[in-house]
N, C-alpha and C positions, 0 to 999 in steps of 0.2 A: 594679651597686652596689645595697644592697639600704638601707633606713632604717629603725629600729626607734625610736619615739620612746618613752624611759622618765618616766615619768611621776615628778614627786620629791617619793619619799612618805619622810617620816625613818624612819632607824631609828637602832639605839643596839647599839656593840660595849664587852665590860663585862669584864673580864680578872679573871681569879682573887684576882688582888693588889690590884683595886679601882681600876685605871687604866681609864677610859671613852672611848669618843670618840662624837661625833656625827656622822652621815653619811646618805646617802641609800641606800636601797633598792634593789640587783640582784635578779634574780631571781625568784622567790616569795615573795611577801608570809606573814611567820612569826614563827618562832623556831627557832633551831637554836642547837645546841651542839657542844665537842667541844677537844681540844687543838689549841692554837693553833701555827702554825710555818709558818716560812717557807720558800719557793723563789727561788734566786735566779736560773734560769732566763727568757731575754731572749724564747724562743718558746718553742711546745711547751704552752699553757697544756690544750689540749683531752688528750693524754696525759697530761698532771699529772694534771687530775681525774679520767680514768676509771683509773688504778693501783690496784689492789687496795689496795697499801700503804699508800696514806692513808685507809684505813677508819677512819671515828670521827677523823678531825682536819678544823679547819677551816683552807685553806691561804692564805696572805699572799703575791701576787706581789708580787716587790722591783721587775720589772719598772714603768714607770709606768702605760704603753698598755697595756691588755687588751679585747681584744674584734674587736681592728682587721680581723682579717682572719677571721673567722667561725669555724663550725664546718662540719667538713667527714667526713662519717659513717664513710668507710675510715682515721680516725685516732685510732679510741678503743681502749685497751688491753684494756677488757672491754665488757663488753653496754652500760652506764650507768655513771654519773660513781659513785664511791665514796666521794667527799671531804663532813665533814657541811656544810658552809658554807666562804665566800668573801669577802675582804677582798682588794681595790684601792685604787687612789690612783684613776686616770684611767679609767674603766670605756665604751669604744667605742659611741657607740650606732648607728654604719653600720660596714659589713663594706667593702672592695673587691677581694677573692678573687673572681673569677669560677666557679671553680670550688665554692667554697663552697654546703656544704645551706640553711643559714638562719643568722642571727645568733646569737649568746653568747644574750642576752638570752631569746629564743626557748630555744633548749637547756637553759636554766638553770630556766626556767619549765617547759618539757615534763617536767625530770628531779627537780622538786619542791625546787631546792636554794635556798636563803636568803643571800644577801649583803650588802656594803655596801660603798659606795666613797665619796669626798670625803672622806679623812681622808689625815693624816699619815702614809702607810706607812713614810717611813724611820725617824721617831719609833719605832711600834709596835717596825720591829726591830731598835733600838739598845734598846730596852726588854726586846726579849727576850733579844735578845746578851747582857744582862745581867743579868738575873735569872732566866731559862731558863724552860723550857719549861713551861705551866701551861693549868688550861684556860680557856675559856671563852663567853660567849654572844652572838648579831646577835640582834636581834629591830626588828621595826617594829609588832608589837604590845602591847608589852609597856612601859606608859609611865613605871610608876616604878622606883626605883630599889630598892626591897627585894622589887617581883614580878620583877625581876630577876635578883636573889642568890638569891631561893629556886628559879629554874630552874635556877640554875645549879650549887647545891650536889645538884642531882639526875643530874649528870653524872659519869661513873665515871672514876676515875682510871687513868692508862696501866698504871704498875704493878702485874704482876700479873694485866694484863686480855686472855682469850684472844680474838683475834678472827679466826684463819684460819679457822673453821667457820663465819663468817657470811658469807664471802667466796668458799669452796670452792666447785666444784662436786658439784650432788645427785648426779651418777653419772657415772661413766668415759665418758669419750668416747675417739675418736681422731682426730690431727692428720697431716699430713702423706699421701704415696704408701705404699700399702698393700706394692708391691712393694717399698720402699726396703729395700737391706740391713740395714740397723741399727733394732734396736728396743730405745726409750727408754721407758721408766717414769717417767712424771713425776707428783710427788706435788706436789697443787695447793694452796697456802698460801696462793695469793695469785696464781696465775701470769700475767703480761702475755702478750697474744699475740705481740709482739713476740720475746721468747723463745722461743714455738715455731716462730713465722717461721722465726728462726734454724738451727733445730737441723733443720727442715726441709730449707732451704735446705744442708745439708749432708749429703744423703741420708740423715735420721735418720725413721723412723714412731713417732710417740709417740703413747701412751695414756697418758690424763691423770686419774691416780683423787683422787677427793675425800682432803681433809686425812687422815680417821682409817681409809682406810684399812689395815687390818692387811698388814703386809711378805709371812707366806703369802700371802697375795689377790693382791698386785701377781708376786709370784713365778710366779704359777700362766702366769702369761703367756710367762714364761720371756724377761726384757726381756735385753738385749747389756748396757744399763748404767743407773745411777740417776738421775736429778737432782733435787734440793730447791728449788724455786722461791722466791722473795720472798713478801712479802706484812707484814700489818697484825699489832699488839699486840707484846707481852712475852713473848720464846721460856720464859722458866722458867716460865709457864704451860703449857707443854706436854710434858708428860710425856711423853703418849700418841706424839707425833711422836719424842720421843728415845729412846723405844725401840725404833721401826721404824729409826731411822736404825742404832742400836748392830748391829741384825740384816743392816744394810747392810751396814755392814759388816767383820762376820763371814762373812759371803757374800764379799767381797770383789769384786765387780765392782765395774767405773769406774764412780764418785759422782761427781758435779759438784753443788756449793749455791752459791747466788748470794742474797744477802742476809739473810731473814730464814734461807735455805738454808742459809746460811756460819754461822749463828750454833747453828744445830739439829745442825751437825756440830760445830762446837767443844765446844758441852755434852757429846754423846755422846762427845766423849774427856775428858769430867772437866772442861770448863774453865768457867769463871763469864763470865757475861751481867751487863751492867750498864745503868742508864737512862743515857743520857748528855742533859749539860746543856741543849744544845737543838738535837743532831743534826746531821747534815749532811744537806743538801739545795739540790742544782741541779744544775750540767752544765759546771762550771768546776773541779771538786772536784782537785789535784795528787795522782796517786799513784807512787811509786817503784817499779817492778819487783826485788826485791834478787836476782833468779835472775841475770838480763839488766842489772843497774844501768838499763835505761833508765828514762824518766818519760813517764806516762800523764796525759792531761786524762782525765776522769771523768763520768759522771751519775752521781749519786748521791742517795740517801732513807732516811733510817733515824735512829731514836731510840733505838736499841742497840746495844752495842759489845761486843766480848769484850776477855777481860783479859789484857795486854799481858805480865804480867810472870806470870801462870803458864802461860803458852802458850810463852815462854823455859825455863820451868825444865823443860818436858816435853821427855822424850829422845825422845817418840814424835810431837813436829809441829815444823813449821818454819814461821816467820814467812815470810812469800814477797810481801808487800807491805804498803808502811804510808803512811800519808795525810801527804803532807809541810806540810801546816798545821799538823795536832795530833799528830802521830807515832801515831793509832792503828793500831790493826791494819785490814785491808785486803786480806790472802788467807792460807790456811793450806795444808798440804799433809800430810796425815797420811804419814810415812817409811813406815811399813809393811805402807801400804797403797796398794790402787789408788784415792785420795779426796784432792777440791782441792776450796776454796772459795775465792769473795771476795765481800768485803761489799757493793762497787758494783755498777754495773749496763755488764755487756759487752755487753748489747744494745742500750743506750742510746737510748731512745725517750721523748722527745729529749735530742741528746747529738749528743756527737766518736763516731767509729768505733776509737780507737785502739785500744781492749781486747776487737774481736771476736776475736782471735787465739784468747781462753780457748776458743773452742767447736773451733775445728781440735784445741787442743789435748787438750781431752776424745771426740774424735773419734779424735785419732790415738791414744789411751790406748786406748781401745775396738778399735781397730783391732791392736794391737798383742797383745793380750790374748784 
């Protein structure tokens, strides 16, 4: 068992709409910013923050306890935490994981990130429940209330803001056994390793090329099949990715998108992205299979949704899952093509295992193909 004593130094979280709380200080002593939104995941906090996807938000566990059982170095989804800031209620200052590298505390400070805890979190996300998604600033240096608002109106709004190219990587790598039969093209938006685990673990060799690059380039490899990773910002920011995808496929080999993935293939078939009010996010998320009628428990993260009723009216996709909370959309299947998406996460780190089935199934598409 390990003891980190935090020392309680104030800080002040200040929300867009001008709702403030008082709290003490995790982390790095600062300022940070970013859109605010919740997880309502019970573990799993050390995967939450290294996810690509919440680049540039600052994340609210609904959880109380955070910090209890430390951090542990083979369970981060990328190199460092991506999340900009951290809001708790009950913030751990000892670990009792044996296994455990060092304390929250520790990791949070080594990774430069800025928090606050002793407040109201269920407050915060019945606040946000209902007046959605907005952003905002922590700060423990920053003591009044207008050097405040002016940090904070220096914060970019979600819409419209690209961020898988702050997120990608600088140059293609490769994942997985070099003999495997199957070679996968992964275009990296955001991508968890968790996901390549997967696609590994299923005798797949992936090369994983940064966001822009061009469809020739990834082609030149001559991959078995596509896949569109997750990741951070607002897909009609990117053009540049909907039209690698259009070229996808035109090519027509097996596509698989998975989140921000699932929404870069429904644009490139014509369909509209929208911000949605304040997302889904956690590992309890209900989804319906309508191929199989079954029901998936879910992980899920995402501030974007596509749009339900012209994805109906196209003769060329089919709805193939939708979230039985808010009936949104949930996975697509382009008819005329060898191309599926869905907007959750079948990797689920952390999460239920329900919906690894999707990667057999882009496996045996690949295979059959």
């Amino acid at each position: 068992m390990a003891e980190n004593i935090i020392e309680k130094k104030e800080a002040t979280l200040l929300l867009e709409d001008g709702l403030s709380f008082k709290g003490f200080l995790i982390g790095k002593s600062g300022t940070a910013g970013g859109e605010i939104c919740f997880n309502t995941g019970m573990t799993g906090y050390q995967e939450i923050y290294t996810d690509p996807s919440y680049f540039g938000q600052v994340i609210i566990n609904t959880n109380a306890h955070i910090g209890n059982y430390g951090v542990k170095n083979d369970e981060q989804e990328s190199e460092y935490p991506k999340i900009s800031g951290l809001v708790v209620n009950d913030f751990s200052e000892i670990y009792s994981r044996l296994t455990a590298n060092e304390s929250l505390q520790d990791y949070l400070i080594g990774n430069n990130i800025t928090g606050i805890t002793g407040i109201d979190t269920r407050k915060l996300v019945r606040h946000i429940r209902s007046k959605g998604a907005m952003n905002c600033i922590i700060s423990s240096e920053l003591g009044s209330d207008d050097d405040l608002k002016k940090e904070l109106k220096k914060i970019p709004d979600m819409n419209s803001l690209e961020l898988a190219t702050k997120v990608t990587t600088e140059d293609s790598y490769y994942f997985g056994d070099e003999n495997s039969p199957i070679k996968i093209a992964v275009l990296d938006i955001g991508v968890k390793k968790s996901i390549l685990k997967n696609l590994s673990e299923r005798g797949c060799y992936c090369r994983v090329f940064p966001a822009e690059t061009s469809f020739e380039e990834m082609e030149k490899w001559n991959p078995d099949g596509y896949f569109l990773s997750n990741g951070p910002g607002d897909p009609s920011a990117m053009d540049y990715a909907v039209e690698n995808v259009k070229k996808m496929l035109d090519k027509d080999k097996p596509l698989f998108g998975i989140c921000l993935g699932h929404q870069l293939l429904a644009r490139a078939c014509g369909i509209h992205t929208y911000k949605m009010h304040h997302g889904h996010r956690g590992i309890n998320h209900p989804v319906k299979n309508l191929i199989t009628g079954k029901s998936e428990i879910t992980s899920q993260n995402h501030g974007f949704g596509v749009d339900y009723e012209e994805i109906e009216q196209a003769k060329h996709l089919q709805i193939t899952h939708i979230n039985l909370n808010d009936n949104t959309v949930e996975g697509i299947k382009v008819l005329d093509k060898n191309a599926f998406s869905v907007q959750y996460h079948p990797e689920s780190s952390p999460g239920p295992h329900d919906s690894r089935y999707l990667f057999d199934d882009f496996i045996n598409l690949i295979n059959k193909n």
